[in-house]
C-alpha positions as semicolon CSV with decimal commas, in nm:
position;residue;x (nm);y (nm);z (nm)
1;X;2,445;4,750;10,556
2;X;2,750;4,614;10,656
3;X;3,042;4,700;10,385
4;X;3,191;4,438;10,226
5;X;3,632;4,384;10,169
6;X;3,518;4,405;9,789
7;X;3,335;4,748;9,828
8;X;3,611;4,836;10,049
9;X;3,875;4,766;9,768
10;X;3,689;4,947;9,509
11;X;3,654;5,278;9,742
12;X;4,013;5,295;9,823
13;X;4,169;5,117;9,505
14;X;4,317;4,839;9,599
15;X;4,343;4,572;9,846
16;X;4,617;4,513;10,123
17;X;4,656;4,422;10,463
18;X;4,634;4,750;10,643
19;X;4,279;4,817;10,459
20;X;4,199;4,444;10,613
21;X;4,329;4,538;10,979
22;X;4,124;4,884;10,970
23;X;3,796;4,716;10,891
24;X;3,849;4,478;11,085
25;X;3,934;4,706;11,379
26;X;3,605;4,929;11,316
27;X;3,413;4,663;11,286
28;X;3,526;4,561;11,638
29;X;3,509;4,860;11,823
30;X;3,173;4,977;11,679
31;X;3,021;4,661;11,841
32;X;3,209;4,697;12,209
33;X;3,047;5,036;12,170
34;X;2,732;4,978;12,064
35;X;2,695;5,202;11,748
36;X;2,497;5,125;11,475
37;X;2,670;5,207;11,169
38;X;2,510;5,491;10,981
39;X;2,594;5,372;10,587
């Protein structure tokens, strides 16, 4: 299940452009590494 910006919002409580980067970033290094996410 891949999490979605809206989901992310709601979990942290708002939306700006760091939580967009970071997501972003995960998302990016958990494919070059190959790891299937786990939620």
């Amino acid at each position: 299940m891949k999490l979605s910006l809206e989901e992310a919002e709601k979990f942290h409580g708002h939306l700006g452009p760091y939580l967009v980067i970071g997501m972003r970033i995960g998302e990016y290094a958990m494919e070059q590494l190959g790891i299937t996410p786990y939620f």
